[in-house]
NUDRENKE-124839 format. One record per residue (C-alpha): x, y, z. Coordinates in nm, 2 decimals. Example, Ala and Ser with C-alpha at 12.3 -4.5 7.8 and 13.67 -1.06 7.14 Angstrom:
2
SITE / u / v / w
SITE / 1.23 / -0.45 / 0.78
SITE / 1.37 / -0.11 / 0.71
This chain:
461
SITE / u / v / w
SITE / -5.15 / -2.68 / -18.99
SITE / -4.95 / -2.71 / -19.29
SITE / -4.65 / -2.51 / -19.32
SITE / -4.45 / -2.67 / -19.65
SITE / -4.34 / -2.43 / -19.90
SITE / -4.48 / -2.58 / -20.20
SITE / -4.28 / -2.58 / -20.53
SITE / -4.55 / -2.51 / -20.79
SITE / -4.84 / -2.30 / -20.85
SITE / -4.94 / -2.01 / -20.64
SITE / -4.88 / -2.19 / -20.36
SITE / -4.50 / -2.15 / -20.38
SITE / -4.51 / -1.73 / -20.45
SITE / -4.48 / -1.82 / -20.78
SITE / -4.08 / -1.94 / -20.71
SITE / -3.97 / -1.67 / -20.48
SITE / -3.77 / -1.86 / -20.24
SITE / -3.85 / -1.87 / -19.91
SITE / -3.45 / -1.68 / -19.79
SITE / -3.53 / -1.44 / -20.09
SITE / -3.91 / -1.35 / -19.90
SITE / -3.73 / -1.34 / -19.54
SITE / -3.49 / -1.06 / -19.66
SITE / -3.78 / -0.84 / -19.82
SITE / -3.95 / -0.86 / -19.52
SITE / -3.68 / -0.80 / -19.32
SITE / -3.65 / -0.46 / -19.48
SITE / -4.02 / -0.40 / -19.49
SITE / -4.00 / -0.42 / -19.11
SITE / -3.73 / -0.21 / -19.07
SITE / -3.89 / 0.07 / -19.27
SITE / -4.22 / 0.03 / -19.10
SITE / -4.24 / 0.41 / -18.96
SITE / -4.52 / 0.59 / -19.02
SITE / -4.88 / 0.41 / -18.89
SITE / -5.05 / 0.22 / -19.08
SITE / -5.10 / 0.46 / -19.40
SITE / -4.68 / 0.48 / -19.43
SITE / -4.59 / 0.11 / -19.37
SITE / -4.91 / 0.01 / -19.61
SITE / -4.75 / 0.20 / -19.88
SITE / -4.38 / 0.10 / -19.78
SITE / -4.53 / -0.25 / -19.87
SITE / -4.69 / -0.19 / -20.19
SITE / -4.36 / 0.02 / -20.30
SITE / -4.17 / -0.28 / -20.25
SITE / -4.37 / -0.56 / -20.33
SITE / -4.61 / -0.43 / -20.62
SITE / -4.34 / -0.19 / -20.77
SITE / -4.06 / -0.27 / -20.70
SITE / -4.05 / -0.64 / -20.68
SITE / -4.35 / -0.71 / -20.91
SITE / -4.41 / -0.99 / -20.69
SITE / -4.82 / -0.90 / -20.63
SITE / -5.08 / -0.74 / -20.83
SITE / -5.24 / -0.44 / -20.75
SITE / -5.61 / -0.64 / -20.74
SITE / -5.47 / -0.87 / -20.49
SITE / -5.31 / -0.64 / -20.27
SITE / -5.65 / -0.45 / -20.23
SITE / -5.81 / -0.76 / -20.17
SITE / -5.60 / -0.84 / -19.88
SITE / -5.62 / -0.48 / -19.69
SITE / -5.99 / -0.49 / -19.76
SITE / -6.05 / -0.82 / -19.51
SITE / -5.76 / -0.69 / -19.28
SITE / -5.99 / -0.40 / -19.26
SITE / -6.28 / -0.58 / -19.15
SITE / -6.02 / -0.72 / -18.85
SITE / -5.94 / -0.61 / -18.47
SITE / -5.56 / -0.51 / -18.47
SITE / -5.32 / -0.38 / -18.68
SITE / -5.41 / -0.36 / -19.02
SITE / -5.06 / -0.35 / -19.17
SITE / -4.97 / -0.60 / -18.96
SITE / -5.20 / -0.88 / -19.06
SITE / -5.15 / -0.74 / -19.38
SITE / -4.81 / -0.89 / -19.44
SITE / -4.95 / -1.19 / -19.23
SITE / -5.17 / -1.24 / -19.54
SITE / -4.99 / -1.16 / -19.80
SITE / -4.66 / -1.38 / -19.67
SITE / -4.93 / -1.66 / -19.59
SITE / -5.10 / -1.65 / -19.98
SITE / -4.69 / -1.67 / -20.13
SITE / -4.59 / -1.93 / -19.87
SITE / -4.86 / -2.05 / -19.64
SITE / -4.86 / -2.07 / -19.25
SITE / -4.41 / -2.07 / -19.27
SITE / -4.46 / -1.72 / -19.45
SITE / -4.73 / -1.54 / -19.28
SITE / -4.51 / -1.65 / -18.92
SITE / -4.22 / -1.51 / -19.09
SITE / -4.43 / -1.20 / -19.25
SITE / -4.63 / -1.12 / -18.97
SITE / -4.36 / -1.18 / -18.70
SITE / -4.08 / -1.00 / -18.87
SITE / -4.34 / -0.70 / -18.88
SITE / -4.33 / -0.65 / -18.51
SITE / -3.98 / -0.75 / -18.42
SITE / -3.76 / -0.43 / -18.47
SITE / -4.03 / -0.26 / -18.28
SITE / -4.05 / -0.51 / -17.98
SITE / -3.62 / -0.50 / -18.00
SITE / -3.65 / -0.11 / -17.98
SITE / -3.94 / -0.05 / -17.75
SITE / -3.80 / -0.29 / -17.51
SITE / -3.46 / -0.09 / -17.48
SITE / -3.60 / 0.21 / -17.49
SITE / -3.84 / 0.09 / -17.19
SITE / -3.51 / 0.00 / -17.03
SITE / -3.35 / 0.38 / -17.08
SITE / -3.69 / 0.51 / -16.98
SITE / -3.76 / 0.29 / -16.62
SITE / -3.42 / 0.37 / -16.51
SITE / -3.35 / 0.76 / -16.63
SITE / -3.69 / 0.87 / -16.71
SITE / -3.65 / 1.11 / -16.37
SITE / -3.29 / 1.21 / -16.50
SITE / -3.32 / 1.64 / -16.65
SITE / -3.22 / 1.52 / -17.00
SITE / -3.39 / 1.25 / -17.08
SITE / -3.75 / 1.43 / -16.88
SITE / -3.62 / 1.77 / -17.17
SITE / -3.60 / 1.49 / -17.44
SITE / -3.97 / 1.37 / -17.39
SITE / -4.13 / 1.69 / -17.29
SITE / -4.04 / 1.80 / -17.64
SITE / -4.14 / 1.43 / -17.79
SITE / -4.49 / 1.50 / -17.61
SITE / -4.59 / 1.85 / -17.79
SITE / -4.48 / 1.68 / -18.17
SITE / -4.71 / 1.35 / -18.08
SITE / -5.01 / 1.59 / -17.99
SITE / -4.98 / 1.73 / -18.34
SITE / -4.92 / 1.41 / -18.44
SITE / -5.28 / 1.28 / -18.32
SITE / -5.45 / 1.55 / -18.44
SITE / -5.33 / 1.54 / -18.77
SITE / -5.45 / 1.18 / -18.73
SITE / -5.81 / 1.32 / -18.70
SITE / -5.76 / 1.52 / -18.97
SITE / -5.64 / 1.22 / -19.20
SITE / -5.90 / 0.98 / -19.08
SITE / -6.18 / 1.25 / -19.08
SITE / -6.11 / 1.36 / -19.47
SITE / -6.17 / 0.96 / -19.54
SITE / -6.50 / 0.86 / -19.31
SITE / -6.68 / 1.15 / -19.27
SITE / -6.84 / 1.18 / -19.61
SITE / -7.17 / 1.28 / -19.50
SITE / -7.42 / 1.43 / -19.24
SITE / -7.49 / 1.10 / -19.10
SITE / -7.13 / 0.94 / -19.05
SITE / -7.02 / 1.33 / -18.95
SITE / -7.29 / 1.29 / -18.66
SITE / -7.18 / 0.96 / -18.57
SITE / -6.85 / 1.08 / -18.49
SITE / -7.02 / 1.33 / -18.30
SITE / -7.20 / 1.08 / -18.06
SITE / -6.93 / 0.87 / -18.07
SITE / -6.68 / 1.20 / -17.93
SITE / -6.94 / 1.29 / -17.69
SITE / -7.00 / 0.97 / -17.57
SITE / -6.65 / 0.85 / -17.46
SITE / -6.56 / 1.21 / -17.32
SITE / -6.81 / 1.34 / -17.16
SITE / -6.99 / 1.02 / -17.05
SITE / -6.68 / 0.77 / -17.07
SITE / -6.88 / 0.51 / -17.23
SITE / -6.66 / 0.22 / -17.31
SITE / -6.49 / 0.22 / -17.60
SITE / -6.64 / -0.16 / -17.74
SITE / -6.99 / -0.06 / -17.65
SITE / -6.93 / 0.26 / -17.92
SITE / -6.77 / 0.03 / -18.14
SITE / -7.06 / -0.28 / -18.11
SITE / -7.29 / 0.04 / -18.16
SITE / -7.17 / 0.18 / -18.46
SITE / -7.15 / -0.12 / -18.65
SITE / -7.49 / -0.23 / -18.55
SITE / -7.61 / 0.10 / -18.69
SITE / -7.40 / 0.03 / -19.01
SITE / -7.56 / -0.27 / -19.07
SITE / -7.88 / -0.19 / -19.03
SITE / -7.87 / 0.15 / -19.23
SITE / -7.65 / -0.06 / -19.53
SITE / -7.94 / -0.35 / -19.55
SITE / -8.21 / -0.10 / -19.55
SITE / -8.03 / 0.09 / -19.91
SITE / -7.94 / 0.42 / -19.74
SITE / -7.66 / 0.56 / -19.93
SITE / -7.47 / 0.72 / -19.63
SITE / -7.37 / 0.36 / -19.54
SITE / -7.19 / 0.25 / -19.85
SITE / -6.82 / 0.22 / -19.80
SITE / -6.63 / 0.51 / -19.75
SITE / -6.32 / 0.37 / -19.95
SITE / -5.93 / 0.46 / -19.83
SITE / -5.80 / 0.71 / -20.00
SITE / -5.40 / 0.74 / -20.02
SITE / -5.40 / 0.78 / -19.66
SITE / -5.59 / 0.49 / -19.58
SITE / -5.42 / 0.27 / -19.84
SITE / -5.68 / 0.07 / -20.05
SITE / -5.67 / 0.37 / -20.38
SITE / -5.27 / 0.34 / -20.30
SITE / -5.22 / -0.05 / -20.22
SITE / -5.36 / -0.31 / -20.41
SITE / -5.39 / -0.73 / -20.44
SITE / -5.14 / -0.99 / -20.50
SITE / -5.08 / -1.36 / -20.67
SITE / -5.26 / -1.28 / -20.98
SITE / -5.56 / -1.44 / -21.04
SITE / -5.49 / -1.80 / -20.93
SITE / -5.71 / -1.88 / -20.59
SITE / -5.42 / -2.10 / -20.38
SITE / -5.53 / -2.42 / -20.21
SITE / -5.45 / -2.34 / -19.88
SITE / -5.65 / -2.01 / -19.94
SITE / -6.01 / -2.24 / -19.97
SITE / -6.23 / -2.31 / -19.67
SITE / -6.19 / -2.62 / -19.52
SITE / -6.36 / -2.75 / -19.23
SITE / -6.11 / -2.96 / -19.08
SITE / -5.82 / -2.74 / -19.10
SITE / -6.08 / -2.46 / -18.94
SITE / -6.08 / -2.66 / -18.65
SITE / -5.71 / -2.78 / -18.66
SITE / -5.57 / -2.43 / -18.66
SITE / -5.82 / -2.26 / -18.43
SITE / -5.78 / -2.48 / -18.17
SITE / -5.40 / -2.46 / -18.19
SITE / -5.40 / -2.10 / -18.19
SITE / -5.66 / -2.05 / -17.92
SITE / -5.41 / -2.27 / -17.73
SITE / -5.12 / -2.04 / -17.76
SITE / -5.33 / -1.67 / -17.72
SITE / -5.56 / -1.84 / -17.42
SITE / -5.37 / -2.12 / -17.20
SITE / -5.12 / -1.86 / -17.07
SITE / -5.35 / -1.61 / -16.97
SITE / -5.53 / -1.91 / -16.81
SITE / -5.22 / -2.04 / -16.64
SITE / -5.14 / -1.66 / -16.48
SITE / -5.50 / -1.65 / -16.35
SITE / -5.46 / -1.98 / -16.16
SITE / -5.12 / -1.98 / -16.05
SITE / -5.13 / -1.59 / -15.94
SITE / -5.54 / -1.50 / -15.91
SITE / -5.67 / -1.18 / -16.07
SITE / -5.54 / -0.94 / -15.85
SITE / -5.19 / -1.03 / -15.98
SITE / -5.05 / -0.76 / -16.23
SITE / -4.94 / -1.01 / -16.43
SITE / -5.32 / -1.16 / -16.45
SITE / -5.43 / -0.86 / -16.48
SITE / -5.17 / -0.73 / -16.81
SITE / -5.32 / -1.09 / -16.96
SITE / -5.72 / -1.05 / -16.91
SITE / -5.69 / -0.66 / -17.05
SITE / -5.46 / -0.70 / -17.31
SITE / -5.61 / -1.00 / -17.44
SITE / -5.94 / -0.79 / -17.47
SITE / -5.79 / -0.54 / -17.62
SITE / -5.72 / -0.80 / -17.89
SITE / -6.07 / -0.82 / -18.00
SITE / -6.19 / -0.44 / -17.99
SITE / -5.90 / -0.24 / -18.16
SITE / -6.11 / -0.22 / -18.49
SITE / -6.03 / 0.12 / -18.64
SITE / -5.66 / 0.12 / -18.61
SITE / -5.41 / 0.19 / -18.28
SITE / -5.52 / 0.57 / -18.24
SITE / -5.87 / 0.45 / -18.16
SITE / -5.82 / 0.19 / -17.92
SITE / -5.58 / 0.42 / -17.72
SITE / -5.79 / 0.64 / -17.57
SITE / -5.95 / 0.35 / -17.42
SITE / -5.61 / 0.20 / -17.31
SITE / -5.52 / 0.52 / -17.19
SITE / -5.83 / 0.59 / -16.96
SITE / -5.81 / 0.26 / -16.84
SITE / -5.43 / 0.23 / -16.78
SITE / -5.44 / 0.56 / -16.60
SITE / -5.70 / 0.57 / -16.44
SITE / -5.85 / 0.22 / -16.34
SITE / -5.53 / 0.02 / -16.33
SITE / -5.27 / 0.34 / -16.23
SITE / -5.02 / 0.14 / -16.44
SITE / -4.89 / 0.51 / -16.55
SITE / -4.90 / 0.86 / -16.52
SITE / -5.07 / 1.04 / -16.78
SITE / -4.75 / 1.20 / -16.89
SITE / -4.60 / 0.88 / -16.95
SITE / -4.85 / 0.73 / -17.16
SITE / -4.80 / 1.03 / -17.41
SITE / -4.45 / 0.91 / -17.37
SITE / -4.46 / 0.56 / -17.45
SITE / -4.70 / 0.66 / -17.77
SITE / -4.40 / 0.88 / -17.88
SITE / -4.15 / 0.56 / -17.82
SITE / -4.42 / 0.37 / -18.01
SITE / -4.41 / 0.71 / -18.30
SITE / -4.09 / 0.72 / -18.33
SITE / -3.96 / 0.33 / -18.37
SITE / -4.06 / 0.06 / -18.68
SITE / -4.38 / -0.11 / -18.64
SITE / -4.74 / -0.10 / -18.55
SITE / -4.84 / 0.19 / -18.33
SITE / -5.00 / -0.04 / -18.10
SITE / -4.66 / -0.10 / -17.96
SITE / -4.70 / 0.12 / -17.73
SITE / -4.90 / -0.11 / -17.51
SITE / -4.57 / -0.32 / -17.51
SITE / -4.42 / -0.01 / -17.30
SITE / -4.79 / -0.03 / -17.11
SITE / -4.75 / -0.40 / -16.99
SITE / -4.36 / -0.31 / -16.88
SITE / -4.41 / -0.02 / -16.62
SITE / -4.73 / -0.20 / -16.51
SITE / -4.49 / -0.50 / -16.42
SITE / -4.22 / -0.27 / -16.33
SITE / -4.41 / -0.08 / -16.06
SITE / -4.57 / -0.39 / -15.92
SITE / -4.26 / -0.67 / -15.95
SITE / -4.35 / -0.88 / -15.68
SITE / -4.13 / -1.13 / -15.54
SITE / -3.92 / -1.03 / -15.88
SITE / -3.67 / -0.76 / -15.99
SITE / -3.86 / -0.45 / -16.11
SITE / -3.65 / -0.45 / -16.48
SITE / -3.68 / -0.83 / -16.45
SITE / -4.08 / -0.82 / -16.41
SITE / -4.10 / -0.56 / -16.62
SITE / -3.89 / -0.75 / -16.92
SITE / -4.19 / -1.02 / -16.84
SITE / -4.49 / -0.80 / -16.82
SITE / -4.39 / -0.64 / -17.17
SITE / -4.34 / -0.97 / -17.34
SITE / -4.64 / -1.09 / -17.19
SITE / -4.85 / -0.80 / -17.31
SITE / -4.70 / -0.83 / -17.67
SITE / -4.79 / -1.16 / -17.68
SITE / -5.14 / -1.18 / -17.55
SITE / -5.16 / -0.86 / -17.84
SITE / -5.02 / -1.03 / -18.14
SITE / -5.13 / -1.42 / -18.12
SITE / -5.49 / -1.32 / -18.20
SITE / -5.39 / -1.13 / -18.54
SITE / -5.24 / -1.48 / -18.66
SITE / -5.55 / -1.64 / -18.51
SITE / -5.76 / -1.43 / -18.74
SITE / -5.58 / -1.45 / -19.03
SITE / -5.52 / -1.84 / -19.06
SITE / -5.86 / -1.91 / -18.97
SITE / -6.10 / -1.67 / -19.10
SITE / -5.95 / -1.58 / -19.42
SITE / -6.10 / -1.81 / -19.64
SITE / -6.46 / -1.76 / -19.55
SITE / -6.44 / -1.39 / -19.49
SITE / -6.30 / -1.38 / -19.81
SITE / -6.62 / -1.52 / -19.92
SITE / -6.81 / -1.24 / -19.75
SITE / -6.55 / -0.91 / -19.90
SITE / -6.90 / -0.74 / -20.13
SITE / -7.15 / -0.82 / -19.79
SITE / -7.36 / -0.52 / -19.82
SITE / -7.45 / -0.54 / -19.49
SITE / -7.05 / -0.56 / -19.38
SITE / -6.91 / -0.30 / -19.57
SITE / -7.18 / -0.07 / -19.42
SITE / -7.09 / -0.20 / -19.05
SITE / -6.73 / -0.10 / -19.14
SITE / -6.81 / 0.24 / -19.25
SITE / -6.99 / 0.34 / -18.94
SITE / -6.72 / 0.18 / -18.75
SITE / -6.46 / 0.40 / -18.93
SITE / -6.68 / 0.72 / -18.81
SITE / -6.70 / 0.65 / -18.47
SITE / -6.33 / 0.60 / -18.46
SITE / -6.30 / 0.94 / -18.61
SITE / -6.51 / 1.09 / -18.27
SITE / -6.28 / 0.84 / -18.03
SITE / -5.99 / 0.93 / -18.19
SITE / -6.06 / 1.33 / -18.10
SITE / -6.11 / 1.25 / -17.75
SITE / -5.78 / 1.09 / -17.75
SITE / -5.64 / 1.38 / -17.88
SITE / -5.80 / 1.66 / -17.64
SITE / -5.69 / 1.40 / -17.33
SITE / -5.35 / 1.44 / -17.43
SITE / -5.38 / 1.81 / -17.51
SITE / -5.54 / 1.85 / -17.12
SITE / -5.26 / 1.64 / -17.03
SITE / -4.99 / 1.82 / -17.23
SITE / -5.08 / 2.18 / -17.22
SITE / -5.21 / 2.23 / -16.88
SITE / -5.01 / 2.12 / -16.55
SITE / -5.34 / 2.06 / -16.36
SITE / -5.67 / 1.92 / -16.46
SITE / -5.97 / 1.89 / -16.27
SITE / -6.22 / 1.57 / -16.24
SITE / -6.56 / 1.64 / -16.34
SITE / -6.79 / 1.38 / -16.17
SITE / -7.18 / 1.49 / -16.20
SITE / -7.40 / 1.20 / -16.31
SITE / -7.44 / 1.12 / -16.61
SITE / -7.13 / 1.34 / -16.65
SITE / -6.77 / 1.20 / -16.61
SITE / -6.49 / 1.39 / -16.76
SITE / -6.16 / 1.57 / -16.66
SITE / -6.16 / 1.97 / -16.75
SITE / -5.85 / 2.21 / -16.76
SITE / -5.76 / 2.44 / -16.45
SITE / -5.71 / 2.77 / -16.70
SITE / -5.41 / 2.91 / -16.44
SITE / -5.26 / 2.58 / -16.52
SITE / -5.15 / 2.67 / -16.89
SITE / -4.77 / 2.50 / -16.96
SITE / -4.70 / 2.83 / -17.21
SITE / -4.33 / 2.65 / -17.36
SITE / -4.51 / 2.30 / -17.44
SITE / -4.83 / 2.52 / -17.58
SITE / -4.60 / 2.70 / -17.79
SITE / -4.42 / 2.40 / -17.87
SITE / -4.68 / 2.20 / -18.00
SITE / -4.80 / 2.49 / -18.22
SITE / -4.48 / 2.46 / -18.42
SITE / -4.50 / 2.11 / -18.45
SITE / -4.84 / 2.10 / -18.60
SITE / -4.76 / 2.42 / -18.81
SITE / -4.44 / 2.21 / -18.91
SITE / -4.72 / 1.95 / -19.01
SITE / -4.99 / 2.12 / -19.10
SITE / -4.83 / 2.39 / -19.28
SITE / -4.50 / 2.31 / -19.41
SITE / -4.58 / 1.91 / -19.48
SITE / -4.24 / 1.77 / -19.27
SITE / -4.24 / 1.46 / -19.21
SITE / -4.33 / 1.27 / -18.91
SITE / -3.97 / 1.15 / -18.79
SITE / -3.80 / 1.52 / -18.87
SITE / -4.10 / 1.68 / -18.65
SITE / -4.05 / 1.44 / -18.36
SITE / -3.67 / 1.48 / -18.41
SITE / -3.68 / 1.88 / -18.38
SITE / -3.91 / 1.83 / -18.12
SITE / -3.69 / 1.66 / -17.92
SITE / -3.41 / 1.85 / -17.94
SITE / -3.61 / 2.18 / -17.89
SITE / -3.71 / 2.03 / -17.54
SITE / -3.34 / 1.99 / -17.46
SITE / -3.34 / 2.26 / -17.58
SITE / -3.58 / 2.44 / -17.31
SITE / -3.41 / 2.30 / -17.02
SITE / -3.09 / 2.40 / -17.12
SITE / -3.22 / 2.79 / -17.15
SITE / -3.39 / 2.69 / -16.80
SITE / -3.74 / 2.76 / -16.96
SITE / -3.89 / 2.44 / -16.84
C-alpha cells in the first residue's frame, strides 16, 4: 500500500501540501455538526468554494460511490476525497481526522454520563436533550422522505419496509437485502420508478460536487495486485481482533460480543446512521440489555449534539455494554476498552471499502441495475427510519409500554395512562421550533436542555 505524497500531477492535490491538507481537515472535523447533509455541505463550502481545491463534477462523483457504501457517507467521503489529493497518507489523515473530535467528545461525555447519569441535574439535562432528538428524527423522516419517495411504488416500499420491522421485527439487513433486490430487478426490467431518486440539497449530490478536475490519478486505476495487497491488510486490522477476543474470551464475553455485532453492523448501515439505529437500538435493548431504552435516546443526543458522524453513538453503545459487564476489570476502565473497541470494529471497514473498491466501483457509477438497487434501498430506509422514530416517541412520551407478542406479531404498544405530559409538551416545541420557525439543530437541542433543567427546578418532572 503506497502512501508517498507524490510531487506532480493529480497525484500530489495538485501542490497542496500535505500540513496545508491536515489543517483543512482539521477544521472540517471540527465543524462536522449536523448528519450527513450538514457536514457534506461544510465540505463542499470549504473545499469547492472556499479553497477551490475540487471541482464540483468531482465532488459529486465521490458522494455518488460513497452512496453505494455501508457506513457513513460523509465519512468515507473525505476518505476519498483526501485519498484522490494524497493517496492512502491522505484519506488516513481525512478519514481519521473525521471521526476524532467526536470519539474525544463522546468518550468524555460517556465518562460524565457512567458516573452522574443518576445525579437530578444531569437526569433534567437529558430528559430535555430526549424530547429535541425526537423531533430531531422525525424531521429526519421528513428530509429523507421529500428525497426517496417520489412515487407510488418507492412510497409503498417504505410502507412494507415500516410495517415490516415494527410490527413484525424483521431484521433490519433482511429489509435492506430485499429492497435492493427489488431495485434491481425493477431498474433492469425499464420501469421508471426505479431510476435514481437524486439528493437534493439535503442529501448533498445537487449541493456537493467532484474534485481533481478531470485528470484520472494513478493510484485511482484498478490494479489487481494492489487489490489484493490492501485487502488483505485491511481485513487484517478490521478481522484479527475480533478473532483474537473470540478465542481468548469465547462468545459469551461482552467484549466478543461488542466485536461480532459491531463488526456486522459495518456491513448493513446502507442508508445512513438513522436507519441502522433502529436496528441497533432493538438489539442493544432488547437482545443484548446493554441499555435502557432511555439511554439509548441519550447517547443519540451525545452523538447529535458533538462533531462527527451520527453513528457515534454506537461508541457510547460499546462503553456501557463494557461498563455494566467489566469483568475482572474496572467498570470506566472496561468501559474506556469496550468503546474503543466498538469504534474500531465500526470505522476499519469504511477505509477497507474505500482503498479497495474504489477503482472498480468507479467503473460501475451509470450501472442501471445499481442505481435502481440504491433507490429502493433509500425507500426502505425512509419506512426504518419511522419506526425508529415512533420507538423513541413510545419511549419518550409514555412512562410504560407494553410488549405485544401474538405470532406473526411482535411489537411494543403504549399504556395510554402512561402519558409523560412535560416531555409531550416538550417535544412539541422542539419540532415546532423545527418545523415551524426553521432553528437550527444545536440552538433546539441547547433550549432543550436547559428547559429540562428547567423542569426539575420548578419540580415538574
Amino acid at each position: 500500500m503506497d502512501t508517498r505524497v507524490d510531487q506532480t500531477g493529480a497525484d500530489a492535490g495538485h501542490g497542496i501540501s500535505f500540513n496545508e491538507a491536515f489543517r483543512v481537515w482539521l477544521r472540517v472535523a471540527c465543524l462536522s455538526f449536523g448528519g450527513p447533509a450538514g457536514q457534506i455541505a461544510v465540505m463542499h463550502r470549504i473545499l469547492v468554494e472556499e479553497k477551490k481545491w475540487i471541482s464540483e463534477g468531482r465532488f459529486l462523483h465521490a458522494l455518488n460511490y460513497c452512496m453505494l457504501l455501508p457506513g457513513p457517507e460523509a465519512q468515507q467521503l473525505a476518505t476519498y476525497i483526501g485519498w484522490l489529493m494524497h493517496r492512502t497518507a491522505g484519506g488516513l489523515m481525512a478519514g481519521g481526522l473525521f471521526i476524532l473530535p467526536g470519539i474525544v467528545a463522546i468518550m468524555g461525555l460517556s465518562y460524565i454520563y457512567a458516573a452522574f447519569g443518576n445525579v437530578s441535574f444531569v437526569e433534567a439535562l437529558f430528559f430535555g436533550l430526549k424530547a429535541a432528538v425526537l423531533a430531531i428524527v422525525v424531521e429526519a423522516v421528513v428530509r429523507v422522505g421529500k428525497r426517496a419517495l417520489k412515487n407510488r411504488v418507492m412510497i409503498a416500499l417504505a410502507a412494507i419496509a415500516f410495517v415490516a420491522i415494527f410490527f413484525f421485527a424483521v431484521p433490519f439487513p433482511i429489509i435492506i437485502i430485499a429492497a435492493g433486490l427489488i431495485g434491481y430487478a425493477g431498474a433492469i426490467s425499464g420501469r421508471p420508478e426505479f431510476a435514481p431518486a437524486g439528493h437534493g440539497h439535503g442529501g448533498g449530490n445537487a449541493v456537493v460536487d467532484s474534485m481533481l478536475g478531470d485528470a484520472v490519478p494513478a493510484h485511482v486505476r484498478p490494479d489487481t495486485a494492489r487489490t489484493i495487497r490492501v485487502a488483505a491488510l485491511w481485513l487484517a486490522l478490521w478481522l484479527v481482533p475480533v478473532a483474537a477476543l473470540l478465542l481468548a474470551l469465547g462468545q459469551g464475553n461482552v467484549f466478543s460480543q461488542i466485536a461480532l455485532f459491531f463488526s456486522k453492523m459495518s456491513l448493513v448501515t446502507f442508508g445512513g446512521a438513522y436507519a441502522v439505529l433502529a436496528y441497533v437500538a432493538q438489539q442493544a435493548v432488547e437482545h443484548y440489555h446493554w441499555l435502557k431504552p432511555h439511554e439509548m435516546l441519550d447517547g443519540l443526543g451525545m452523538a447529535e449534539t458533538t462533531p462527527g458522524p451520527l453513528i457515534m453513538v454506537l461508541q457510547f453503545v460499546g462503553f456501557m455494554a463494557a461498563f455494566r459487564d467489566p469483568g475482572g476489570l474496572s467498570p470506566m476502565l472496561a468501559a474506556t476498552l469496550g468503546s474503543l473497541l466498538a469504534t474500531w470494529v465500526t470505522f476499519t471497514p469504511c477505509f477497507l471499502w474505500i482503498f479497495v473498491g474504489a477503482p472498480y466501483i468507479e467503473r460501475l457509477r451509470g450501472n442501471i441495475g445499481l442505481a435502481g438497487a440504491l433507490s429502493a434501498i433509500t425507500a426502505a430506509v425512509v419506512g426504518v427510519i419511522l419506526n425508529l422514530s415512533i420507538w423513541f416517541a413510545l419511549h419518550t412520551l409514555f412512562r410504560e409500554t407494553v410488549p405485544v407478542h401474538a405470532f406473526p406479531l411482535n411489537f411494543d404498544r403504549p399504556v395510554p395512562g402512561s402519558v409523560d405530559v412535560p416531555a409531550m409538551l416538550l417535544a412539541i416545541a422542539a419540532a415546532t421550533a423545527i418545523f415551524r420557525f426553521k432553528l437550527g439543530m444545536l440552538t433546539v437541542l441547547a433550549a432543550s436542555c436547559a428547559a429540562g433543567v428547567a423542569l426539575r427546578l420548578a419540580g415538574l418532572i
